[in-house]
N, C-alpha and C positions, 0 to 999 in steps of 0.2 A: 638539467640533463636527467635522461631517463637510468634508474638503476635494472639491473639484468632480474631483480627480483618484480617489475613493474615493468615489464614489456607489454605484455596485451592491454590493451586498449579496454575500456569499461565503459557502463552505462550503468548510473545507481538510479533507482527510483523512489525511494525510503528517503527522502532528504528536506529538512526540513527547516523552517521558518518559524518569525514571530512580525505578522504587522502591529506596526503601533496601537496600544492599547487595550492588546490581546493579551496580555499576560495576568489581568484580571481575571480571564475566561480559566485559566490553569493552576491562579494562586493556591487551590484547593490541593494540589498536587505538589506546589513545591515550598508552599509555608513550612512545612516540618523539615525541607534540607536546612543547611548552612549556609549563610548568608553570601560568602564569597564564594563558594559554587553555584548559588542561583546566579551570581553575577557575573561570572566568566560565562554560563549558560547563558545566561540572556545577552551577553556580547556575539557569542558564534549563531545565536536567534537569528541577529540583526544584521550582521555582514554577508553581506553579497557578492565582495571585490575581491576584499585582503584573504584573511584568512583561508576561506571555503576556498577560492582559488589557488590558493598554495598547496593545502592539503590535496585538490584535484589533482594538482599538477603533479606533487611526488607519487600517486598512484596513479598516474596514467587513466582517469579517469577524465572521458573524453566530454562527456553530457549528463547532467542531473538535472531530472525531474522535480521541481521541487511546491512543496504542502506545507499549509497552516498545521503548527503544531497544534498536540491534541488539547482541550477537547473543541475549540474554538466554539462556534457558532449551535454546534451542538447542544451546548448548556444554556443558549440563552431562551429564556422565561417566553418572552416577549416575539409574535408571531414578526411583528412588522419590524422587530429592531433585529432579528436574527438577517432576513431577508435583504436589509440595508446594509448591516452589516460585513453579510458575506460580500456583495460588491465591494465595496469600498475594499475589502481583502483583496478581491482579484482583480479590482483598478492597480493597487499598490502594488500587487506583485507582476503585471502585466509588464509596468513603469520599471520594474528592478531587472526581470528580462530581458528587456530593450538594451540593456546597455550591454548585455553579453549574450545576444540571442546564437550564438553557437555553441555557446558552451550550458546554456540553463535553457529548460523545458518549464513549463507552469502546469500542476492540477488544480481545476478551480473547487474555491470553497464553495460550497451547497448549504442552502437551509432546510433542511426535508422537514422542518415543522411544515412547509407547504409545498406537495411533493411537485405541484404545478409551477409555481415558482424557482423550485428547485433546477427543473428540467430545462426553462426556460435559463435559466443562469447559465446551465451548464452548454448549453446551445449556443447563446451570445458570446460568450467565451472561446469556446473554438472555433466560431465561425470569424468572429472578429480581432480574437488575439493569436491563435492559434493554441490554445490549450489543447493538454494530451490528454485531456479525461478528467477524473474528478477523484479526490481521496477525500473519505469521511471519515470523521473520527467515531466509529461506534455506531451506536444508540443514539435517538434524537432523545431527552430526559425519557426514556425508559420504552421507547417507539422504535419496535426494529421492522424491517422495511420488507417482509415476503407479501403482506396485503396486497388485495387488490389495489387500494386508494396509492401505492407507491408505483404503479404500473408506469402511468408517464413518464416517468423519471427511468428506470428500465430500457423501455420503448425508445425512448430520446438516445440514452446511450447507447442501442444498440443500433438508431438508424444513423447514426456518426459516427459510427463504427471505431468508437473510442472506449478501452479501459476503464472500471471502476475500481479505486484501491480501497479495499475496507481494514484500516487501520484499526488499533485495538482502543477503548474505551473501559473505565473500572465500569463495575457490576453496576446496575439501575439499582437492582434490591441483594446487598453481599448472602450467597448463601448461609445456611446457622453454621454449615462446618466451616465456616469461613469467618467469623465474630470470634474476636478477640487475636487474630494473628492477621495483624496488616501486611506482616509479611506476604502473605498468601494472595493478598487481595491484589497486590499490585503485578508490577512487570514481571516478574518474576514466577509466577504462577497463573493469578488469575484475571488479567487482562487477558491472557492466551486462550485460557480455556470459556471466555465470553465471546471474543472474537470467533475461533472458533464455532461457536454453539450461532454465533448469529450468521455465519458461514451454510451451516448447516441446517439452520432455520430458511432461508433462502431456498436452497436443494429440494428439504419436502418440504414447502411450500408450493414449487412448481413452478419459480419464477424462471430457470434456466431449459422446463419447455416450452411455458409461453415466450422464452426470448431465446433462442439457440443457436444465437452469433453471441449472445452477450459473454463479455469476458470481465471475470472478477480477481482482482489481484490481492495474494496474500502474505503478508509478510513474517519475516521469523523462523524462517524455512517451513508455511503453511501453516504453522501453529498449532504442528503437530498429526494433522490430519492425514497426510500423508501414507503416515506409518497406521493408521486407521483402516485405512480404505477394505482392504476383508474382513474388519470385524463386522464394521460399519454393512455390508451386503450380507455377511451371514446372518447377521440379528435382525434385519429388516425382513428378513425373507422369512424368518422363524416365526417372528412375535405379529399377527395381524392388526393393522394398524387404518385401514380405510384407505390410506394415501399411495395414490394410483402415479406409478412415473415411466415417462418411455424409455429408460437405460435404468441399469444398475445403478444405484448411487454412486460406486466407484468410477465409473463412467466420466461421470460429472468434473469430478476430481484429477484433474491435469489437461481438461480439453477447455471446459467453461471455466473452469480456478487454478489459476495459476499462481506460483508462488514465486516469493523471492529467499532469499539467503540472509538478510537484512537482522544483524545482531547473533546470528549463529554461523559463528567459525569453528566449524566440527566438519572436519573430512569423512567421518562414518554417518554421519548426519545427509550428508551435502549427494555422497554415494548411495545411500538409499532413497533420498526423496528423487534420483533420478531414475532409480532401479523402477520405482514405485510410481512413477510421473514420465518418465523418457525426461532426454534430455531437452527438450525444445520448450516444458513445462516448468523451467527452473530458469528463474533470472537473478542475477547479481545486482545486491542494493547492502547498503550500509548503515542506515539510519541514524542518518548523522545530524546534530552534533553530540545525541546520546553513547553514541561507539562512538569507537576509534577508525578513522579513517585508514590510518597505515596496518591498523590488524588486518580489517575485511581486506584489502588490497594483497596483506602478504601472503594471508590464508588462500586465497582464490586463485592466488599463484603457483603456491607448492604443493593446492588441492592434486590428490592419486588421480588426474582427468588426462584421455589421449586430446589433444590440442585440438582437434574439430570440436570436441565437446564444450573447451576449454572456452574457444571463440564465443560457441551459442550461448552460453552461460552468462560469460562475460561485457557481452554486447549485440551477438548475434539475435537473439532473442527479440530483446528491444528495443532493435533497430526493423527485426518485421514488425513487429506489433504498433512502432508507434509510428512507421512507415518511413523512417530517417534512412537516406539514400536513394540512389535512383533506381528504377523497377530493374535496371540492368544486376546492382548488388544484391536486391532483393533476392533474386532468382536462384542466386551462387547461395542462399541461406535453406533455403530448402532441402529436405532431404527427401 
């Protein structure tokens, strides 16, 4: 039974997984926890059914998207085992959706060591699973993706008119102010501000006018860019740089990149990145099983939002974007 603090309905998209075998690909990240928190972690990785269903179910979360945790296929050396590899991810997680295809959505994993191959995954994927798009973790080992040679892969997503999530990844090379406090280097800091920076490597690069349907999704409540976005046009405009774009940077930011809520339960936070975005630029996700599911749920509940806003945030959002419902509900989501 639903409680009165978990009445609207949700859609998370920050939700994530571990296929067998992947937890090789992350050891680098969680060697240094404790032993029985990698292991309750790598349980909530692996369940499908139990858990992650219960936790939906007291937050009235209705659909989750759900991604290979970080950094998967990303770190693999190996052009032709990354390639194999990511199938075999989004065979398996295909397989795990089928059994609760109303309640779980799939992003498929990608190997952008070959941006052609990559494109071609991510096409086979929704054309024949129904994947909602693609989440990558990062940097491919230190390869971020505004090139030319990543175009395909762009192209593909924006004529499937599906979502990219660019999820965060540690530093390729840690800055020097950043050596010697790990602290820094990680969630907590600097995953943000790489994600981030490869957010905005994208931008001026040009990739969002060569593609201007394309939508990139960011998580963490934008990773901060949000609250950027004037500084971000004034200093562009100031300092001459060669780099020619047809909008404002700002521009870019809430119509091409959109964000989620995902590990920032801050109602001043949550009210400006909509001041700063409108409301239809901001989706509700959780990133679980790193949060806590009942936080994000109770936070987005007692969020200061009037109840239209509350809906788009909540699910309205990404139910246009990932086209869940009939063109009848769609229409009632527009403002």
């Amino acid at each position: 039974m639903k409680t009165m603090m978990n009445r609207t309905p949700k859609i998370a998209l920050e939700e994530h997984f571990s296929a067998p075998g992947f937890d090789a690909y992350s050891a680098k990240y969680t060697r240094a926890l404790p032993a029985d928190f990698v292991a309750r972690l790598d349980a909530r990785l692996s369940d499908f059914d139990d858990q992650r269903l219960a936790e939906m179910d007291a937050g009235n979360i209705e659909f989750a998207v759900l991604s290979q945790t970080m950094p998967g296929v990303q770190a693999e050396m190996d052009v032709a085992s990354a390639v194999r590899r990511a199938r075999e991810n989004n065979e398996f997680l295909a397989e795990r959706v089928a059994r609760h295809p109303k309640r779980f959505g799939a992003f498929a994993h990608v190997a952008l060591q070959d941006p052609h191959e990559a494109a071609r995954e991510l096409e086979r994927t929704v054309v024949e699973h129904g994947f909602k798009g693609a989440l990558i973790n990062g940097h491919t080992l230190g390869r971020y993706y505004e090139g030319g040679e990543f175009d395909v892969f762009w192209e593909r997503a924006q004529a499937l008119g599906v979502p990219i999530y660019l999820h965060p990844n540690a530093f390729s090379q840690p800055p020097a102010l950043l050596e010697g406090m790990p602290v820094l280097q990680g969630a907590a800091w600097g995953w943000g501000v790489e994600t981030a920076g490869h957010a905005l490597r994208l931008l001026f690069g040009g990739v969002f006018d060569r593609y201007p349907r394309l939508t990139l999704l960011l998580g963490h409540m934008g990773e901060a860019l949000p609250y950027q976005r004037r500084r971000i046009d004034s200093r562009f405009a100031a300092y001459p740089s060669g780099i020619k774009l047809a909008r404002k940077p700002s521009e870019y930011i809430g119509s091409n990149i959109l964000i989620t809520t995902s590990g920032v339960c801050s109602a001043p936070a949550l009210l400006g990145a909509i001041g700063e975005l409108g409301a239809q630029a901001v989706l509700f996700s959780v990133d679980y099983p790193y949060e806590s599911t009942a936080e994000a749920c109770t936070f987005i509940e007692g969020a200061p939002l009037d109840e239209r806003t509350r809906a788009l945030v909540c699910y309205g959002n990404a139910r246009r974007l990932f086209k869940l419902g009939s063109p009848q509900d769609l229409a009632l989501l527009q403002i």
